[in-house]
C-alpha positions in Angstrom: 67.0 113.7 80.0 64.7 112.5 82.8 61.6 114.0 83.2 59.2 113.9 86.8 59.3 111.9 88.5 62.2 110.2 87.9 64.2 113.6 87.4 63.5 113.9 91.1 65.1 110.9 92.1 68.0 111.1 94.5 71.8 109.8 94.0 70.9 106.8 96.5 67.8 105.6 94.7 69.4 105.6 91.6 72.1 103.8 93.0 69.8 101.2 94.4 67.8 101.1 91.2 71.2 100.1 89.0 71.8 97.4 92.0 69.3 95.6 91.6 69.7 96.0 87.7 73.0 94.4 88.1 71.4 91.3 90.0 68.8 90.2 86.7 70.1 87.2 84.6 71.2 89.1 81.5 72.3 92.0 84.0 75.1 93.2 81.4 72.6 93.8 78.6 70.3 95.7 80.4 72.9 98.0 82.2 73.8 98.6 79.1 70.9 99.9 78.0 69.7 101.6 81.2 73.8 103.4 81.2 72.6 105.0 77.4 68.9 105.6 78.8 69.8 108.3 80.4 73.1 111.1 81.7 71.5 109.9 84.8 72.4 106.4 85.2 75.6 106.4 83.1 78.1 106.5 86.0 76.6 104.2 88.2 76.0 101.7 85.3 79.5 101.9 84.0 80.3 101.0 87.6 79.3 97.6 87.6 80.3 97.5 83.3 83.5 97.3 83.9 83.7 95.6 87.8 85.0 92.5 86.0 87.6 92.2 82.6 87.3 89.3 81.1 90.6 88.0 79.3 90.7 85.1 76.9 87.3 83.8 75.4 85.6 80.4 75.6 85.7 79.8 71.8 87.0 81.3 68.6 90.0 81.7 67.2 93.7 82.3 68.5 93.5 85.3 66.3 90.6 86.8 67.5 91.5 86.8 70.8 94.4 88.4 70.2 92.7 91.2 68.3 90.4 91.2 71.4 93.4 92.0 73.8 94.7 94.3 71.8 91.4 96.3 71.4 91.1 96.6 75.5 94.5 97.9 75.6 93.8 100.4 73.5 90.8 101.5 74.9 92.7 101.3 78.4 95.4 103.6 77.2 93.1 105.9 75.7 90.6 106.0 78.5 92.8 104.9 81.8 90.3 105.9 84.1 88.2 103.0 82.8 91.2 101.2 84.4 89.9 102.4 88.3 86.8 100.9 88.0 88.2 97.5 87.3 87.7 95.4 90.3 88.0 91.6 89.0 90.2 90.3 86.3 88.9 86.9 84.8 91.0 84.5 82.6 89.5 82.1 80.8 91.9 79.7 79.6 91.1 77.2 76.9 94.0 74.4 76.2 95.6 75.2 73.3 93.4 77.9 72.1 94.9 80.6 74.3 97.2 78.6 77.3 99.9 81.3 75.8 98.4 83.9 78.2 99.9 81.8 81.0 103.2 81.3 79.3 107.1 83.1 78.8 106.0 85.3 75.9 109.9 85.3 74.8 109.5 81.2 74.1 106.2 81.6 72.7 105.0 81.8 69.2 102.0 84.2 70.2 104.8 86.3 71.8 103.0 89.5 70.9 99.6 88.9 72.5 101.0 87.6 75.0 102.8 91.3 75.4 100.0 92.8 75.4 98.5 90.5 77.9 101.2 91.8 80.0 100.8 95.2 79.0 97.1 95.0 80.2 98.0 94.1 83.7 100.5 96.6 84.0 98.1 99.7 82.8 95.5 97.9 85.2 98.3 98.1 87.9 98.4 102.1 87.5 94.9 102.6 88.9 94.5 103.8 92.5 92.9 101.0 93.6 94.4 97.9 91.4 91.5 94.6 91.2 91.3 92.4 94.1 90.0 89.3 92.4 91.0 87.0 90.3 89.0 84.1 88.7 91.2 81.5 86.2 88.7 78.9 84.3 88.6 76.6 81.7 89.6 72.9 81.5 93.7 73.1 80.9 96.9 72.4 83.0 99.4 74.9 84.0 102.2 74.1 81.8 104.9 76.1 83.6 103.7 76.8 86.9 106.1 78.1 88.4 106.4 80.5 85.4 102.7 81.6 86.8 103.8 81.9 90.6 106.7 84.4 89.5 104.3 86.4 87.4 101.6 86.5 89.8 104.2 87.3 92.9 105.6 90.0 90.7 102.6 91.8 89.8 100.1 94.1 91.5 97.6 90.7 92.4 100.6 90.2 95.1 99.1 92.9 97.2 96.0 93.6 96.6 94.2 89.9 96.0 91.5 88.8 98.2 89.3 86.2 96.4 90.8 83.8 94.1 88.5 81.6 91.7 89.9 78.6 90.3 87.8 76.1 88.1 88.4 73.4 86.4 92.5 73.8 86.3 95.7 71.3 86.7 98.8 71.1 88.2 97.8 73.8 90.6 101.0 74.8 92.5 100.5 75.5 95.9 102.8 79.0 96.1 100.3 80.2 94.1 98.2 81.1 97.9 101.5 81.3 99.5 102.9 84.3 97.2 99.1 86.9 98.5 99.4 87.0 101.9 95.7 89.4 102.1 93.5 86.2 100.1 90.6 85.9 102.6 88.5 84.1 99.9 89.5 80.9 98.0 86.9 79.3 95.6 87.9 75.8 94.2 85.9 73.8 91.6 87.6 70.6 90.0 91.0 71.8 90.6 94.3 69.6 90.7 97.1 70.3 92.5 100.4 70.4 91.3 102.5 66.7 90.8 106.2 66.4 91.9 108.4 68.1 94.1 108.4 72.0 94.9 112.4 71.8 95.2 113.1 73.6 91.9 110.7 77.2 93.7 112.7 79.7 95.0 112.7 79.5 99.0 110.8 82.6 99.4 107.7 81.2 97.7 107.7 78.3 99.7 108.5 79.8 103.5 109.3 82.9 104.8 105.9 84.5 104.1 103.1 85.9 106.0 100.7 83.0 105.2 97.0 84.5 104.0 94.5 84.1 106.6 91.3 82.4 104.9 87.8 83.5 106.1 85.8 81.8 103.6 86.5 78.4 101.5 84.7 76.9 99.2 85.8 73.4 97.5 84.0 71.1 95.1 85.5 68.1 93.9 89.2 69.5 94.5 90.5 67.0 97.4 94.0 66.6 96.2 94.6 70.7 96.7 93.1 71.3 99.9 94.7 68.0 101.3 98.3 70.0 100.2 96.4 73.1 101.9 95.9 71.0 105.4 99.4 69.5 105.2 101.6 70.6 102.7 104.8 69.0 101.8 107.8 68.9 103.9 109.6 71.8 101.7 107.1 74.5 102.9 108.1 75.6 106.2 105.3 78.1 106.2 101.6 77.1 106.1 100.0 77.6 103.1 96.8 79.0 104.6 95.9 79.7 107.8 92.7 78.3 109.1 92.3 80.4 112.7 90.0 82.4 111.5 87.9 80.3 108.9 83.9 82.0 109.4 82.4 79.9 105.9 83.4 76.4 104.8 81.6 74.7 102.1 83.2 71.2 101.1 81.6 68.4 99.0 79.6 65.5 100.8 80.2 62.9 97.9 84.2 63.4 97.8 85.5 61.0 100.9 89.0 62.2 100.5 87.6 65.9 101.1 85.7 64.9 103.8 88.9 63.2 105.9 89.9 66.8 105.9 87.2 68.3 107.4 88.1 67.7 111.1 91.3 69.1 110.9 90.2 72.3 109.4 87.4 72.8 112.1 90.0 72.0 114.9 91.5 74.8 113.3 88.4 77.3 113.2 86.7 75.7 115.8 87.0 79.5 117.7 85.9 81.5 114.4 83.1 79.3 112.1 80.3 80.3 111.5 79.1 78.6 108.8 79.6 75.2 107.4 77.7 73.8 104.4 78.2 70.1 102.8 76.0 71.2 99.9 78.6 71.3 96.5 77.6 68.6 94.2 78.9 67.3 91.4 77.1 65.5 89.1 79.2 64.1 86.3 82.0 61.1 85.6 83.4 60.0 89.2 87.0 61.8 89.8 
């Protein structure tokens, strides 16, 4: 237990004190620690412990990340409140080392971690207040994507998403904004859009919708999606986004086909920006 003077410190301070724990560079590690220091800091430490699940690993082996997923659903079924504190999901998908969390687990050969993929989501899906952010990474191309617009549309992300992370991923279908009509955040970082026709989506994925009002964007080396963002193609009667009341844009200054897009989203904003920064870099092979 604490002793003075730190057994005198107030529910605030030590709130402000695990804060600024979660801020250092190995924050994870030390809240850690600092949650099995003391009774005292358990609660607020665990807060920011379990903010963000993290689904799908950026090596090893296709076993061990299923015996990963299947460990986490077991601890969320046997502790479910673990489940309310939950507040971003983040997939990282590696190629063929685990694209099968992205695919029909019925045509799969990891069908049963793929399950319990699925199962995860859906016990996440029973808290109070299900996560509102969503971060997919790693260098791979959806391989059925609109397999992943049907699963997204259909689970809880639907309603409640309001920052979506996308880095480094292919074939990006555009009803993938279309289908979470509250996104106010989109973050895009070497991202492809989608090749080919949308004609084979069913019409209400592609117009019909509320379309999500963005109020910050961020885009690095991803021209080929927001040009589809600005104008999509002619089978989406509905815009994708909405720009009207855009407050933080950040676009890349190298990428000239990004840049031909950046008057027609300030027309757009022109009444709500606040911010604008031509700051993301990349420094790397020339896309």
């Amino acid at each position: 237990m604490l002793n003075p003077p730190l057994s005198l410190l107030s529910d605030d301070l030590i709130g402000y004190l695990v804060e600024h724990v979660a801020r250092l560079t190995f924050a994870n590690a030390a809240l850690h620690n600092l949650s099995l220091a003391d009774p005292a800091f358990t609660e607020v430490c665990q807060t920011y412990i379990f903010r963000t699940l993290t689904l799908g690993e950026r090596r090893g082996t296709r076993s061990g990340i299923s015996t990963k997923l299947e460990k986490m659903k077991s601890i969320l079924e046997e502790k479910p409140l673990f489940a309310n504190r939950v507040r971003k999901v983040k997939l990282y998908i590696a190629g063929r080392l685990n694209a099968w969390l992205l695919q029909n687990p019925s045509t799969h050969p990891h069908r049963e971690a793929a399950i319990t993929f699925i199962s995860i989501l859906q016990l996440l899906a029973k808290s109070p207040v299900p996560p509102h952010e969503l971060d997919i990474e790693g260098f791979f191309q959806f391989e059925d994507p609109k397999l992943v617009v049907g699963r997204l549309s259909q689970s809880f992300f639907s309603q409640t998403l309001t920052i979506l992370h996308l880095t480094e991923c292919r074939n990006v279908p555009l009803p993938l904004f279309l289908v979470c009509p509250r996104l106010k955040e989109v973050h895009l970082d070497l991202v492809r859009v989608a090749e080919g026709s949308y004609n084979e989506y069913p019409d209400e994925q592609c117009s019909g919708r509320v379309s999500p009002a963005l109020e910050l964007f961020n885009s690095c080396s991803s021209h080929t999606v927001v040009k589809q963002m600005v104008t999509p193609p002619p089978r989406f009667h509905t815009p994708v986004v909405l720009w009207s009341k855009l407050r933080v844009l950040t676009l890349s200054p190298h990428e000239r086909e990004e840049m031909t897009l950046l008057r027609p989203i300030l027309d757009e904003a022109c009444n709500t920006l606040e911010e604008l920064y031509l700051t993301n870099l990349y420094v790397g092979l020339s896309r």
